[in-house]
C-alpha positions in Angstrom: 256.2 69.2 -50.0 252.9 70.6 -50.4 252.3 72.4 -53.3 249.9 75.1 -52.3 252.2 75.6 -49.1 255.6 76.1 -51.4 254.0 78.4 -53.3 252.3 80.0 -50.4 256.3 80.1 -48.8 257.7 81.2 -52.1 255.1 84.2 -52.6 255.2 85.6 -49.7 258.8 84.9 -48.5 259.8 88.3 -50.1 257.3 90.3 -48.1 259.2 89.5 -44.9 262.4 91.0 -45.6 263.2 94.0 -44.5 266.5 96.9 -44.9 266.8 99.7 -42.4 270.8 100.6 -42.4 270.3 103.7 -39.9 267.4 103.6 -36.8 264.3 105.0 -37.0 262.7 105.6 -33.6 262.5 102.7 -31.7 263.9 100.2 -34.2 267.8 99.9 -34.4 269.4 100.1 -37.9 271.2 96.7 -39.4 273.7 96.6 -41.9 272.2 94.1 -43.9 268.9 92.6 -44.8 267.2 91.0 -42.9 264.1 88.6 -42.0 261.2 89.4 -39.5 258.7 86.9 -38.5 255.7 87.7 -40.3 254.3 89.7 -43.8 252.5 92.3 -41.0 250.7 93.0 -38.2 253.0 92.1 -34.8 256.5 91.5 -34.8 258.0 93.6 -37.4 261.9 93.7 -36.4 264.7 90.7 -36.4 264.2 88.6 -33.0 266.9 86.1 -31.8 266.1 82.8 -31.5 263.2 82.9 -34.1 265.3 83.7 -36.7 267.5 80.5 -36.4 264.2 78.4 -37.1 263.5 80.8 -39.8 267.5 80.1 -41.0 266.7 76.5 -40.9 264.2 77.1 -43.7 266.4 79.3 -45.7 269.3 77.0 -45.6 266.9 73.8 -46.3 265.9 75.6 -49.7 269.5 77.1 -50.3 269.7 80.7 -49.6 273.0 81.0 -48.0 272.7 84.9 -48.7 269.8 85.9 -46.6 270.8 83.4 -43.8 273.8 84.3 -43.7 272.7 88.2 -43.3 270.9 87.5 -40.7 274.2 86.0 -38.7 276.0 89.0 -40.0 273.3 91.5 -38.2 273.3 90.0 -35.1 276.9 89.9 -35.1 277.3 93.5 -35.3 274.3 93.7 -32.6 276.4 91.7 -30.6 279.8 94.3 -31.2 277.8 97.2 -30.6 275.7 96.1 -27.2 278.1 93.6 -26.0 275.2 90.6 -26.3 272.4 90.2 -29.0 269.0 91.5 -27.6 265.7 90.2 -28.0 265.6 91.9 -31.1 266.3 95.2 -32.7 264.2 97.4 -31.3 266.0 100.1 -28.0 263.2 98.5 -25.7 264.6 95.1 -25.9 268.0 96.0 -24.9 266.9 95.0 -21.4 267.4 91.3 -22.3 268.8 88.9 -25.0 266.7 85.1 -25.8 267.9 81.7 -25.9 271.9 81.7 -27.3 271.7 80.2 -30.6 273.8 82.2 -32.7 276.5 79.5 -32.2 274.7 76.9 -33.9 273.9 79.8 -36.9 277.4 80.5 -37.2 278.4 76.7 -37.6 275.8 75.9 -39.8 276.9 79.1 -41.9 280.2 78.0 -42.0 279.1 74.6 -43.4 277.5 76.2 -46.3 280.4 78.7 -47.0 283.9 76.9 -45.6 284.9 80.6 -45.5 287.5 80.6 -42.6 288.1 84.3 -42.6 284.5 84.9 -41.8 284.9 82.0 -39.0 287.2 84.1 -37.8 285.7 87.7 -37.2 282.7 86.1 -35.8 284.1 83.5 -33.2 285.7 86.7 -32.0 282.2 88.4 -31.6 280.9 85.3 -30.4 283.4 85.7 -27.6 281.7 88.4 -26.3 278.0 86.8 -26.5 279.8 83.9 -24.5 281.0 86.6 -21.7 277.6 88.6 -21.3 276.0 85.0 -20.6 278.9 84.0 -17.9 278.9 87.6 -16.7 275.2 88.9 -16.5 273.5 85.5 -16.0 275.2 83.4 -13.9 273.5 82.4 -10.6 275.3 82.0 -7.4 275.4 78.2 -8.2 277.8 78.7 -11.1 275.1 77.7 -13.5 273.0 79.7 -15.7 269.8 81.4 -15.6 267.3 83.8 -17.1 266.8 87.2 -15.6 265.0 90.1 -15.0 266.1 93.6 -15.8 266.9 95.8 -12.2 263.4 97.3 -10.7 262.4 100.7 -12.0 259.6 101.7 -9.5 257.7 104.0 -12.4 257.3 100.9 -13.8 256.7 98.0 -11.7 252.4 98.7 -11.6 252.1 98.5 -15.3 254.3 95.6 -15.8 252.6 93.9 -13.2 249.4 94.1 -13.9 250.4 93.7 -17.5 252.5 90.2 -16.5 250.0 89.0 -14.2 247.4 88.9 -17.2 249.7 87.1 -19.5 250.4 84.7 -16.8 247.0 84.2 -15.8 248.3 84.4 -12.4 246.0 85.4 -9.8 247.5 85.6 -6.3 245.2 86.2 -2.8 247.2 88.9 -1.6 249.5 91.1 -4.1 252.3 91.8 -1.9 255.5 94.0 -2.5 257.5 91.0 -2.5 255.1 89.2 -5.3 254.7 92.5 -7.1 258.7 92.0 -7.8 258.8 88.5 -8.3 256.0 89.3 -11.2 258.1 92.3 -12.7 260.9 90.0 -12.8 259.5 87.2 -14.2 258.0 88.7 -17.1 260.8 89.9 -18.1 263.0 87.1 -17.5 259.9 85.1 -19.3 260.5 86.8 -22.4 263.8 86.1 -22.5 263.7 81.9 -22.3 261.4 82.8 -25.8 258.7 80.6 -23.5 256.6 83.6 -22.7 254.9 82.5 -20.8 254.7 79.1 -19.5 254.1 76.6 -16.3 257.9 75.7 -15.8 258.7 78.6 -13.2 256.0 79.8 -12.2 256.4 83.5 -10.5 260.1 82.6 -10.1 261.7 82.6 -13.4 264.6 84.5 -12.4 265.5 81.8 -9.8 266.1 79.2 -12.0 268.7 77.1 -13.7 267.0 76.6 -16.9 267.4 73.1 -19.0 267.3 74.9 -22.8 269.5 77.8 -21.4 272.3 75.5 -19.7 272.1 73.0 -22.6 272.5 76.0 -25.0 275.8 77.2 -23.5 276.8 73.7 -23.0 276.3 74.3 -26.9 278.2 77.5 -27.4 280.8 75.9 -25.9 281.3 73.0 -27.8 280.5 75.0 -30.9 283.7 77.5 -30.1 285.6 74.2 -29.4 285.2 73.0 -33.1 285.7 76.6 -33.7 289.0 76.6 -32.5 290.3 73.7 -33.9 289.2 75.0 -37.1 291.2 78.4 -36.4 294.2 76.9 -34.8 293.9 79.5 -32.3 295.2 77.1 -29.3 292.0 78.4 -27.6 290.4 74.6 -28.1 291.1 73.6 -23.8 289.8 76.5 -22.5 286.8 75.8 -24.3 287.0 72.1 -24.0 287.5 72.2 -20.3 284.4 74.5 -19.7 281.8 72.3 -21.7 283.0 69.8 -18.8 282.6 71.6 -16.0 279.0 72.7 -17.2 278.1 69.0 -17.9 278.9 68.4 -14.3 277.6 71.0 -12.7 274.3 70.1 -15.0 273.9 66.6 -13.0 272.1 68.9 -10.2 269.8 69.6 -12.6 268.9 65.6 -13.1 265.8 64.3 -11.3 266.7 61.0 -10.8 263.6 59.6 -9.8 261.7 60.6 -13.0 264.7 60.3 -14.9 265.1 63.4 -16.9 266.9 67.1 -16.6 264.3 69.6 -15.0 264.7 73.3 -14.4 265.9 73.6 -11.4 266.1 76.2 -8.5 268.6 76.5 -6.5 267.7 78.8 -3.6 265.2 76.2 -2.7 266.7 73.4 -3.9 263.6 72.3 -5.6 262.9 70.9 -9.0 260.1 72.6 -11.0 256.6 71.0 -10.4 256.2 71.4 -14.0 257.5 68.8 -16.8 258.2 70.5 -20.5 259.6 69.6 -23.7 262.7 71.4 -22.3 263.7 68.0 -21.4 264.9 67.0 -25.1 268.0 70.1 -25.0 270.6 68.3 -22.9 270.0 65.6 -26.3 269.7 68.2 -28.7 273.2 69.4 -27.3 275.0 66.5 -26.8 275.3 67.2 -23.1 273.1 64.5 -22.2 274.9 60.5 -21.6 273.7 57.7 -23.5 271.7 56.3 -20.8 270.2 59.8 -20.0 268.7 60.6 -23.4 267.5 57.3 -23.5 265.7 57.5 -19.6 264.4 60.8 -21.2 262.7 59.2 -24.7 260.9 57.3 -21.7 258.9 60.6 -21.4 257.9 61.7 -24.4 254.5 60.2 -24.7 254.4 62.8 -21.8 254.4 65.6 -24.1 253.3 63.8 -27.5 249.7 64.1 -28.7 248.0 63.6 -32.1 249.7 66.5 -33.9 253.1 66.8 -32.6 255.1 67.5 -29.5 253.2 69.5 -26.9 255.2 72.8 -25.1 254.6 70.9 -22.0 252.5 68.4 -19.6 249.0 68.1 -19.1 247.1 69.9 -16.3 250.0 72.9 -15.7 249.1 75.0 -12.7 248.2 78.0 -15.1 247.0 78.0 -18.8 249.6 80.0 -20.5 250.8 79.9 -24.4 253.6 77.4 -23.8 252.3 74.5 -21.8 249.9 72.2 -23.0 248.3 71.2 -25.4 250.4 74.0 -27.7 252.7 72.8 -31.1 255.9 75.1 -31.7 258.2 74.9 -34.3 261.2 75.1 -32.4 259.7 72.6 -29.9 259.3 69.9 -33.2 262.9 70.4 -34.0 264.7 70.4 -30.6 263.2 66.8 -29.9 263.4 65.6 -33.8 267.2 66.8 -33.5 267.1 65.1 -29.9 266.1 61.8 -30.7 268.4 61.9 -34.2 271.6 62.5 -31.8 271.0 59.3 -30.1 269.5 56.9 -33.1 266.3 57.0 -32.3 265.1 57.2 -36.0 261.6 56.3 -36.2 260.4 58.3 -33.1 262.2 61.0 -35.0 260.6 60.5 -38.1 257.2 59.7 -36.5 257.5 64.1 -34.7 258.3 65.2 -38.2 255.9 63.1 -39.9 253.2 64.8 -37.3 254.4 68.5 -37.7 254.1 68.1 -41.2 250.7 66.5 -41.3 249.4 69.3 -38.8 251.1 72.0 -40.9 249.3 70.9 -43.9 245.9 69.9 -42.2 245.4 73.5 -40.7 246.5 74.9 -43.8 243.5 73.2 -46.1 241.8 75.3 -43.9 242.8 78.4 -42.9 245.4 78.9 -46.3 247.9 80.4 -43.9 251.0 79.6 -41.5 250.1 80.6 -37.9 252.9 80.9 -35.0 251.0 78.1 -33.2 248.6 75.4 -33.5 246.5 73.2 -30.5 248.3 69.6 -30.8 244.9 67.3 -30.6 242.6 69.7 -33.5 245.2 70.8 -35.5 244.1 74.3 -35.0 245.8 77.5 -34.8 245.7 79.2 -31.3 244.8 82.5 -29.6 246.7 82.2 -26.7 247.9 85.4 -24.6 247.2 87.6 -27.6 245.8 87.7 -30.9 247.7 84.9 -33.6 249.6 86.7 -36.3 249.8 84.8 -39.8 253.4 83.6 -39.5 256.0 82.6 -41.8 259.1 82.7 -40.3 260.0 79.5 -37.7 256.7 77.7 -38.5 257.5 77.5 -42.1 261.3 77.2 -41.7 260.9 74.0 -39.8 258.0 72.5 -42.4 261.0 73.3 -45.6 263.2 71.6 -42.5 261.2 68.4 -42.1 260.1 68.2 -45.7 263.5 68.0 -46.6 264.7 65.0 -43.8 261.7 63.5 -44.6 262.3 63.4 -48.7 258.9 65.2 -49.5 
């Protein structure tokens, strides 16, 4: 690992913890301590599915204690509103992000072996499982991202306000587009992609990839679960990862051979190809010959500095397409190719997220959310880049780690 970067990590690590046991205005109290994204500026609470990158990092360099806080907050997030929110703030109780507390609680459990801790939290986890099958379910039987119900005091400002982080500009702004747009931003922000080419005005339409390989996931996560409890719960849970994996095939586009967001009302693939095509591997859900028909595709996405968020040429410019480098993005397709041998294209996305991490840092002496995948540097997409910590440096400790730096 790179010197100046550890001690960059280990220095300011500290200044991204936070304790708030009772709420203060907008933000909603936690139990424990817990981690936010970055020292300041934006983003000053505990999000979802950032903080399982940023638990990556934390586990890599061995503290258990703070990762497994963060599990423990959520859980109790999860028993007190019935799923875990965007974050803890009251103004993201509208919508949750993509479900990987699973994979925190198993990875947990793998550091600590403590059964009784399995316990309490497969039971919370129970409940995650049931706001996703209850509130999120398209007519289909598969699962989807959506919007919160229209307010009409609201609808102008969140249109105008999604149409500019879209950078969608329709001829004719008619009612019907003005709720597609209200919906979708919403629904945007909770896939984490926000925003991004992959649906278009009609995010709330579709049966995502990541989300239905997620809960593919979950299930196969409370699965080991239960045979770890000896609850007798292991079928139920068994025969649902099954019927997902079927109902998934609808998803496959057989003649360019990988899974694509699909949507169902029109029965039309996406127009847009994304990383998202590396979960059904990262999951397991995918078949031998599927995850290899899918590696077929990752020069696709694959530039100089690491795996882009999605194609070239996407029908608008937004913060998650192309030519983009997320963390998350680098370790869904390193952890892809991993579960199905493919060790030196592996190796050869860490080896590049590494590289980039350290490149942009000789110059900038910072971690940024982001970074542009053929100059290595950070981005200014949709908003102003915070100097971030969390994810981007929890999957650098990751890599540095597989890698033996």
């Amino acid at each position: 690992m790179n010197v100046e970067i550890e001690n960059y990590i280990k220095e300011n690590s500290p200044k991204t913890i936070r304790y708030n046991p009772k709420d203060e205005g907008t933000l909603i109290g936690l139990p424990y301590r817990y981690t936010v994204p970055c020292v300041s500026e934006r983003f000053q609470e505990m999000y979802y599915w950032d903080t399982y990158f940023t638990n990556v990092g934390l586990l890599a360099v061995g503290n258990i204690e703070l990762a497994k806080n963060n599990v423990d907050n959520m859980l109790y997030l999860i028993k007190k509103f019935g799923f875990m929110p965007n974050g803890n703030r009251t103004y993201y109780l509208n919508r949750s992000q993509p479900p990987f507390l699973s994979q925190m609680v198993r990875e947990i459990f793998a550091a600590t072996g403590d059964k009784a801790w399995l316990r309490m939290a497969y039971s919370i986890l129970k409940k995650e499982y049931t706001f996703w099958q209850e509130k999120r379910v398209l007519f289909n039987g598969l699962n989807g991202y959506t919007g919160y119900d229209i307010e009409p005091d609201n609808i102008d400002r969140i249109v105008e306000y999604g149409l500019s982080r879209m950078g969608y500009k329709p001829e004719k702004l008619t009612n019907e587009i003005k709720q597609d747009v209200y919906l979708a931003i919403s629904s945007f922000c909770e896939s984490g992609w926000d925003c991004n080419s992959r649906f278009l005005e009609k995010t709330h339409e579709f049966n995502p990839v990541c989300l239905n390989s997620l809960l593919y996931g979950v299930e196969e996560n409370m699965y080991y679960f239960s045979s770890i409890l000896e609850n007798g719960e292991e079928e139920i849970w068994e025969a649902r990862a099954e019927e997902r994996k079927t109902k998934m095939q609808v998803l496959w586009k057989e003649d360019e051979g990988i899974f694509k967001d699909y949507n169902p009302y029109t029965k039309e693939f996406s127009n847009y190809a994304s990383a998202a095509v590396f979960y059904p591997s990262f999951t397991g859900l995918a078949t031998k010959e599927q995850a290899q028909s899918t590696l077929k595709v990752l020069s696709r996405f694959e530039l100089k500095y690491g795996i882009s968020a999605g194609e070239k040429n996407p029908a608008w410019n937004c913060q998650w397409d192309y030519p983009n480098i997320w963390a998350p993005i680098q370790y869904i397709v390193y952890n892809a190719l991993i579960n199905y041998g493919y060790f030196e294209d592996s190796k050869r996305v860490a080896d590049k997220y590494v590289k980039l991490i350290e490149k942009n840092f000789a110059k900038t002496g910072n971690l940024w959310e982001k970074y542009n995948g053929n100059t290595a540097g950070n981005v200014n997409a949709e908003y102003q880049a915070p100097k971030m910590l969390g994810w981007t440096a929890g999957v650098y400790v990751y890599f540095c780690k597989e890698l033996g730096l």
